[in-house]
N, C-alpha and C positions, 0 to 999 in steps of 0.2 A: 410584119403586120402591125405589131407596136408603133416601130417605129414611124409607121406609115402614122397612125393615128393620133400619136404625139405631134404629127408635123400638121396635120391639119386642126389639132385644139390648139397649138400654138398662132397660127394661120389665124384662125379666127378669134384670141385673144387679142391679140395684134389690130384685125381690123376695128371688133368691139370697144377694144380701148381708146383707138384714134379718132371714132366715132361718136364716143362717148363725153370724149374731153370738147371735142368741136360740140356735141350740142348742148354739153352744158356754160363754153362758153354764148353762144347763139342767143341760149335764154336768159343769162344776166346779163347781157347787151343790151337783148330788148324788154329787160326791166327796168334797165337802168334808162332808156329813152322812152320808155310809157310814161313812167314817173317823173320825169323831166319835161317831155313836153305835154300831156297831160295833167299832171299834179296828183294821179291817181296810182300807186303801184297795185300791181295785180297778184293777186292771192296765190296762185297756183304756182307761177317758177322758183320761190325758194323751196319751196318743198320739194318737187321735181328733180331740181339741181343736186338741193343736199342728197338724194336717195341713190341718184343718181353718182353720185361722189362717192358714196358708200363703194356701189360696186365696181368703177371704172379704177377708184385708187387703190385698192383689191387687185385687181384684174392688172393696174401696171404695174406692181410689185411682181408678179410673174413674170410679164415684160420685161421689166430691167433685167430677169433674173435670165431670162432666154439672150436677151441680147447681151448680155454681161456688162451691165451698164451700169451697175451699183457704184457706187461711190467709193472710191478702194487708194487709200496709200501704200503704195509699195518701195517707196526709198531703200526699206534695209530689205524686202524681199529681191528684189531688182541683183541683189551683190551677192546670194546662195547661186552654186553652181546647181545644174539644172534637175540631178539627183533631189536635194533638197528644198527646191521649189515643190518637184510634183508631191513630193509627201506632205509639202503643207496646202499644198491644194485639195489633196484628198483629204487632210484633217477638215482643212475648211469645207468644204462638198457634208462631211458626218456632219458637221456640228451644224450647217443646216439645214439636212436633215434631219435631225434632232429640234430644230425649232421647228420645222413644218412641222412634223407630229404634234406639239405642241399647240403649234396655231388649231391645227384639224380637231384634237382633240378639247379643249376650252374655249374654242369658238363654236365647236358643236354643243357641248353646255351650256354655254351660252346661249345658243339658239333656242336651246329645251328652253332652259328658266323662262326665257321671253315667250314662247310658245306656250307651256302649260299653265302661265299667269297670266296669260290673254294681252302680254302689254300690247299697248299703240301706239301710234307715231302721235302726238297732240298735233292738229292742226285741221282744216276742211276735207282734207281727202283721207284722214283716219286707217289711214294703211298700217296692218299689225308689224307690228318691227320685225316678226320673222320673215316676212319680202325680202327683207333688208341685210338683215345677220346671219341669213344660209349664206352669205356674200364671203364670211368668214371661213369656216370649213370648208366650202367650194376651195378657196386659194388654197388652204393648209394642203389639201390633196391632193392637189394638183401640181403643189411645188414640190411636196415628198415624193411623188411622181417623176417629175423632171428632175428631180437631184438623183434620186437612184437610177435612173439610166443616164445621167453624166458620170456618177460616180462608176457605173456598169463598163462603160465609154472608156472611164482613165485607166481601170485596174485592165482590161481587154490593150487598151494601148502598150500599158507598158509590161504587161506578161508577152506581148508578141517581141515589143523589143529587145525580152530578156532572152527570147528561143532567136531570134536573128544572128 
């Protein structure tokens, strides 16, 4: 049942995210062609975009983190026999789960402080910045989430391999 519903928040991060980058390219396109052939730029898409950016570059940090797509040198892991790979996979998996918590935790203060000071976004559509910064904790929990059942994943893999 987890399982099931990890695969469909992941499903829908994935499409959110792809959806997201497309319109927020879509909108600085056609700001950039109002204001060019016009002479007039329009109020509303840097705002849009930037909030917009908040949550999609959020949402593909998860992304990369499902599709394993982070940015990773492995020169001198590449040369450990395979015993000592999966242990430092599993170190790596703790220690980001130890940032997610991190993220979850001081993004969600984060959201407080902005929340019980009322800030807002400066600009025409006056949006409180907590629209914006639940965008934080959302990810943090969602990746502490998806690393402990990868890490759930590795320790299950190689305790079977150990009984085989």
């Amino acid at each position: 049942m987890l399982n099931h519903l990890c695969k469909y928040i992941k499903k829908t991060i994935e499409v959110l995210s792809i959806i997201g980058i497309i319109l927020i390219m879509i909108f600085t396109a056609y700001e950039v062609s109002i204001r060019e052939i016009f002479g007039k730029p329009t109020i509303w898409t840097n705002e849009i975009t930037s909030y917009m950016l908040v949550w999609f570059g959020m949402f593909s940090i998860l992304y990369a983190y499902i599709k394993k797509a982070h940015v990773s040198v492995d020169l001198v892991y590449r040369k450990f026999n395979a015993g000592l790979q999966k242990i430092l996979d599993l170190t790596n998996e703790i220690l980001t789960f130890i940032f997610a918590i991190f993220v979850l935790i001081y993004g969600f203060k984060y959201l407080w402080l902005g929340y019980s000071r009322g800030w807002r976004h400066f600009g025409m559509l006056d949006v409180p910045m907590s629209y914006t910064r639940v965008a934080i904790p959302i990810t943090g929990f969602l990746l502490a989430l998806f690393v402990l059942l990868s890490i759930y994943e590795k320790i299950r893999k190689v305790s079977s391999e150990s009984n085989s």
